[in-house]
C-alpha positions as CSV (number, residue, x, y, z in Angstrom):
1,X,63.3,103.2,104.3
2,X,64.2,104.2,108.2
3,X,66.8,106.8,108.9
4,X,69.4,104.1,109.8
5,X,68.9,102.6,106.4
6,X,68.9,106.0,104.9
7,X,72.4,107.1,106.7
8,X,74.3,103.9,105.6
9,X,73.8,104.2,101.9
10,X,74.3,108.1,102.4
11,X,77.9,107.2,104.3
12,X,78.5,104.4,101.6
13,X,78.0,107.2,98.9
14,X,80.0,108.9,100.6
15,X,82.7,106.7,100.9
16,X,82.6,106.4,96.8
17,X,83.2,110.1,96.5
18,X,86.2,108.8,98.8
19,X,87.7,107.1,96.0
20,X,87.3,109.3,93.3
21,X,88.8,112.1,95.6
22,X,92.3,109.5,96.3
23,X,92.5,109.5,92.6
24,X,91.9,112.7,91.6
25,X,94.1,114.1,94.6
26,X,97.2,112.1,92.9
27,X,96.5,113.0,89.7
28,X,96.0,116.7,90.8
29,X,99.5,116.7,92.9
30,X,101.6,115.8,90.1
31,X,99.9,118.2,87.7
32,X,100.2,120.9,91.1
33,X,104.0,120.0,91.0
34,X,104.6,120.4,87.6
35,X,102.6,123.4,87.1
36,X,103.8,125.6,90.4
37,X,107.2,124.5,89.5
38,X,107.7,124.7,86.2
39,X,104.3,126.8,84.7
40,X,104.2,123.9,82.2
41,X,100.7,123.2,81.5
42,X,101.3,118.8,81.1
43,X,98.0,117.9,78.6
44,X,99.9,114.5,78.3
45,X,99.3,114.0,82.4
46,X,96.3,111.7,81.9
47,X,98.5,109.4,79.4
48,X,101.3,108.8,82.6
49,X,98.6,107.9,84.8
50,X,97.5,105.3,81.8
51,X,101.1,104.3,81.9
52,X,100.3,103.2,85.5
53,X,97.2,101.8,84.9
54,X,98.8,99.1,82.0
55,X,101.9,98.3,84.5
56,X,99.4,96.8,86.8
57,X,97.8,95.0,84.2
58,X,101.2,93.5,83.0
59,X,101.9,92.7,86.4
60,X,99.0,91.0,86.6
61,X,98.8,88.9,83.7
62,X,102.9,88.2,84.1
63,X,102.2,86.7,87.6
64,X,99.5,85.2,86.6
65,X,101.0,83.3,83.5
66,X,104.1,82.9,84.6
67,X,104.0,82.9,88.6
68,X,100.4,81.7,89.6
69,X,102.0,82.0,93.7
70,X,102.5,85.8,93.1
71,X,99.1,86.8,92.5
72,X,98.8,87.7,96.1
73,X,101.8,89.8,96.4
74,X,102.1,91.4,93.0
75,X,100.4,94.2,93.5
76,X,102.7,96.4,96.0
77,X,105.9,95.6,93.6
78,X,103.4,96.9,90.6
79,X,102.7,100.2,92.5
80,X,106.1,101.0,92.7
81,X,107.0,99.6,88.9
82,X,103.7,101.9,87.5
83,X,105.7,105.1,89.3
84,X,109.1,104.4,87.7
85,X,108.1,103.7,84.7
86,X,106.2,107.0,84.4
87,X,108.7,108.6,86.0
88,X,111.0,107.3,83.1
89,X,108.8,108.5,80.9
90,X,108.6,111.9,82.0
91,X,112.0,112.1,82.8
92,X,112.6,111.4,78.4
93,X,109.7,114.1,77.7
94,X,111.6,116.6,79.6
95,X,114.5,116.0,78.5
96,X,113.5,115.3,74.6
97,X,110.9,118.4,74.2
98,X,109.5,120.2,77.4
99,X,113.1,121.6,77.9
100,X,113.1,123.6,74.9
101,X,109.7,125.2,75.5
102,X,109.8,126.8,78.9
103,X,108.6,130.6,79.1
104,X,106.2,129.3,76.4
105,X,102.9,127.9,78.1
106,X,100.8,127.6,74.9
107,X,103.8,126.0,73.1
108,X,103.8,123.4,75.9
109,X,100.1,122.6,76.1
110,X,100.1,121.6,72.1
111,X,103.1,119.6,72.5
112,X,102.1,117.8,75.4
113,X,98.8,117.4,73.5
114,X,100.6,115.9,70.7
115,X,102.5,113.8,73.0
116,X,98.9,112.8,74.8
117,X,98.0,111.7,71.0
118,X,101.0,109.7,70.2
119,X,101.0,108.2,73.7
120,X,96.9,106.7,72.9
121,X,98.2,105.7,69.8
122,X,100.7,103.9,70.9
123,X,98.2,101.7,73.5
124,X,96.1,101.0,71.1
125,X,98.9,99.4,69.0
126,X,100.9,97.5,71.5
127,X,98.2,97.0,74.1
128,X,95.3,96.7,72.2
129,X,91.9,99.2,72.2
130,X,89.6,97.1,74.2
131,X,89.5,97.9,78.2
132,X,91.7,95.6,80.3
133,X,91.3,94.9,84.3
134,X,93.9,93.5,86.3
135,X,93.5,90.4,88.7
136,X,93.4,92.1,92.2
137,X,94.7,90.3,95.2
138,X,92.4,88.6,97.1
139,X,93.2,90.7,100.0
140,X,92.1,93.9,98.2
141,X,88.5,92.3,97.0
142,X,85.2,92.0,99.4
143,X,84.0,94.7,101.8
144,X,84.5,95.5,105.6
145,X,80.6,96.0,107.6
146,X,81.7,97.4,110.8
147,X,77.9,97.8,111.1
148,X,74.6,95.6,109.6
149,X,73.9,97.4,106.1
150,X,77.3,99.5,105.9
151,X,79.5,98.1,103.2
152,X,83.3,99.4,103.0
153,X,84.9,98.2,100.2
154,X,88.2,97.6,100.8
155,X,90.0,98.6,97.7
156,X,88.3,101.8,98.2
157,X,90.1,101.6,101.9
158,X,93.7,100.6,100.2
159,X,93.6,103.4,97.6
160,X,93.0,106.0,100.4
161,X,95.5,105.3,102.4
162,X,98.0,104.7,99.0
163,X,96.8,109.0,98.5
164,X,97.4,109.6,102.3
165,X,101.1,108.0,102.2
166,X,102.1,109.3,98.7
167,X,100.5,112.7,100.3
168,X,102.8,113.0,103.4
169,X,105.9,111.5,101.4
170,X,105.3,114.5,98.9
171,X,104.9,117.0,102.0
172,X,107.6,115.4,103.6
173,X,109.8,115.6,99.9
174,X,109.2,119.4,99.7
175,X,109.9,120.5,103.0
176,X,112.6,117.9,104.3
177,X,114.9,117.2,101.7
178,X,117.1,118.6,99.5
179,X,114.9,118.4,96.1
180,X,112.3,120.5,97.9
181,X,114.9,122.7,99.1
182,X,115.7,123.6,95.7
183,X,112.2,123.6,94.8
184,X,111.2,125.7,96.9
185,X,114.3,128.2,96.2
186,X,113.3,128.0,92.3
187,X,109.5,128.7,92.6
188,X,110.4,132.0,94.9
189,X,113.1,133.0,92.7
190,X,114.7,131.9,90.1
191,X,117.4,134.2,88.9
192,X,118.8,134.0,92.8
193,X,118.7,130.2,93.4
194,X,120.7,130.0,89.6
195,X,123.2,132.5,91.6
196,X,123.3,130.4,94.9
197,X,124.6,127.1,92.6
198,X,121.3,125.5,91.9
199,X,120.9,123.7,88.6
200,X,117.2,124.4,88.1
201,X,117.7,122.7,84.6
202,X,117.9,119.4,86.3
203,X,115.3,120.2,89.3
204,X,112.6,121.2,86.8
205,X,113.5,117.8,85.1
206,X,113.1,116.2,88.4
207,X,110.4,117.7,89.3
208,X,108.6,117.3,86.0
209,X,109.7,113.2,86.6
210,X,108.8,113.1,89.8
211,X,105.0,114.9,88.8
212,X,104.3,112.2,86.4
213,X,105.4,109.1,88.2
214,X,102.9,110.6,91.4
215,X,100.5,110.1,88.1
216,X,101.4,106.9,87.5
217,X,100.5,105.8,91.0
218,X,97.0,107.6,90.5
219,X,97.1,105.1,87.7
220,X,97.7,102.1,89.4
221,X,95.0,103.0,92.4
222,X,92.5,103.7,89.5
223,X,93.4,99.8,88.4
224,X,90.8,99.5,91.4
225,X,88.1,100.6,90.4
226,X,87.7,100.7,87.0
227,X,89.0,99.6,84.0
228,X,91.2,100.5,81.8
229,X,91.7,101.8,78.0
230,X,94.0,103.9,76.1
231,X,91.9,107.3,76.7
232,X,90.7,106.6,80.4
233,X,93.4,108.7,81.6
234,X,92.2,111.6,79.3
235,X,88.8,111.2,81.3
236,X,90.3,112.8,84.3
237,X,92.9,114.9,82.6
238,X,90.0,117.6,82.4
239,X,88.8,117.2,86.3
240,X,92.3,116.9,87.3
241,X,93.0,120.7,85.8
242,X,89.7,121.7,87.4
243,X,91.0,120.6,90.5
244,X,94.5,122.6,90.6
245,X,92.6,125.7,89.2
246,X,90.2,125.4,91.7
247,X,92.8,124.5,94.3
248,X,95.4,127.5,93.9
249,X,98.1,126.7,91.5
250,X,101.2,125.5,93.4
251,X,99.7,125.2,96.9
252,X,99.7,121.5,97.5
253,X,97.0,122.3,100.5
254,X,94.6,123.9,98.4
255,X,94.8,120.7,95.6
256,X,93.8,118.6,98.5
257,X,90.8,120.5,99.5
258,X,89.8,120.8,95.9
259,X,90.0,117.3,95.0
260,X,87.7,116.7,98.3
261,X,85.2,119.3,97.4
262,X,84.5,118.2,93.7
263,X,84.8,114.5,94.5
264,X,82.1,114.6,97.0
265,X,80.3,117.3,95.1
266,X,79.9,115.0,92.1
267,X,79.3,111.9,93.8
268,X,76.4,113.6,96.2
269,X,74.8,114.6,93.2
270,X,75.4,111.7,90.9
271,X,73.1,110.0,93.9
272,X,69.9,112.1,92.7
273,X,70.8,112.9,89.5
274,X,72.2,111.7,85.9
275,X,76.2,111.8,86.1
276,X,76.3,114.0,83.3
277,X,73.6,116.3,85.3
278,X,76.3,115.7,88.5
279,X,79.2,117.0,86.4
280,X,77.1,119.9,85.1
281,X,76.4,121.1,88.7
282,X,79.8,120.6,89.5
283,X,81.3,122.6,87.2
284,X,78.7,125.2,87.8
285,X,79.9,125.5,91.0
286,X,83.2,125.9,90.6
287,X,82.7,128.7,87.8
288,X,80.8,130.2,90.2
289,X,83.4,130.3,93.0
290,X,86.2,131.0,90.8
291,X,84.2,133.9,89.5
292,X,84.5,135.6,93.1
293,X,88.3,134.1,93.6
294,X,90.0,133.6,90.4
295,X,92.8,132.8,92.0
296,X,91.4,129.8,93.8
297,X,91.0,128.9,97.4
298,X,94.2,129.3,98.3
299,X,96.4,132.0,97.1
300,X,99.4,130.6,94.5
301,X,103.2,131.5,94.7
302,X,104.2,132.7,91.1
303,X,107.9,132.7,90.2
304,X,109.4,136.3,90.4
């Protein structure tokens, strides 16, 4: 094997680690949301992304059946279906439970836990238990060689730049408009932005919505590249947490170079080693970092 052979399968393996950095990056800003905003530790956050994941697929097989013509076009519409309807459903969760558990972290995570149950449950009964894929667009199947030997694939190209838009619109969100406005005024302090007129009842709801619709987007780019059941969001559930610890709780910057780090991390290594022996490493790492700053590469705001 010659060095040129040797760089394109390094740069393709680094493209994969790519991927899995889009998706954990979106599942890691809505839990980075939710948990800087609202210190509500969401164990149901791998369930909304699932919720994503199966609006695709009933996107697909609707256009499909009914609309053969829309298969090429379904997919964008989907995106923005898979975010409403987990925002819908986080919105209800707020609303129906979360509200009457805040100060109460450990009281949130088994709720939400119980909730992630119910939630798997219910897939299994209305959906079915057996993994389901979506029919992709052609335009999002194939691969792009800008060189001999170097395959891009290009659902791998759409997802990342679906993470870079929802990324700036989130950025954007939190320091342009009003909701981040009154984020922002309720993670510095609470007690005074209650005094300036701000109904942080309703922007914690928001913001709780808004955190697991962003998840329901990670679940309609996972759609991509992999398959889906009712526990594959509760396969990232675990590496998205790693990667807001890791991150800095609440700092949006610090998720992204997280999710970058333990992507690539786990995908280098899953290229000489078994992928359990790649998550192993991984997490070694990370204990090891955290060890000398628990607080995570970038220092978190805490609510006074």
């Amino acid at each position: 094997m010659n060095f040129s052979e040797m760089l394109n399968i390094g740069l393709m393996q680094g493209f994969a680690g790519l991927s899995l950095f889009a998706v954990l990056l979106l599942m890691g800003l809505g839990l980075a949301i939710i948990f800087g905003q609202m210190g509500v530790i969401n164990m149901a956050h791998g369930e909304f992304m699932t919720i994503g994941a199966y609006t695709i697929y009933l996107g697909s097989t609707l256009a499909s059946t009914h609309a053969p013509q829309l298969v090429a076009y379904y997919f964008p519409v989907a995106i923005v279906a898979a975010f409403g309807f987990a925002f819908a459903a986080g919105w209800l969760v707020e609303w129906g439970l979360i509200r009457h558990l805040y100060k109460r972290p450990l009281d949130t995570l088994l709720a939400t836990w119980g909730i992630s149950l119910a939630l798997q449950q219910c897939f299994r009964t209305f959906i079915g238990p057996k993994e389901v894929s979506p029919t992709l667009p052609d335009w999002l199947l194939g691969s792009w060689a800008p060189v001999e030997g170097l395959d891009i694939p290009i659902n791998g190209m759409f997802v990342l730049g679906l993470t870079a838009v929802v990324t700036c619109g989130v950025l954007l969100a939190l320091h342009r408009s009003c909701w981040g406005l009154r984020v922002r005024a309720t993670v510095a302090n609470r007690v005074m932005a209650n005094a300036t007129g701000i109904d942080t009842q309703k922007t914690d709801r928001l913001t709780f919505a808004i955190g697991c619709g962003i998840a329901g987007v990670a679940g309609a780019a996972f759609t991509t590249i992999g398959s889906t059941g009712p526990t594959s969001g509760s396969l990232y559930i675990v590496d998205a947490f790693l990667v807001v610890t890791f991150g800095g709780a609440a700092s949006l910057l610090g998720t992204v170079v997280s999710a970058f780090g333990i992507a690539q991390t786990q995908s280098i290594t899953e290229f000489f080693l078994a992928g359990s022996m790649a998550k192993v490493i991984t997490l070694s790492l990370i204990v090891l970092i955290l060890m000398v700053r628990p607080q995570g590469l970038f220092a978190s705001k805490v609510r006074r």
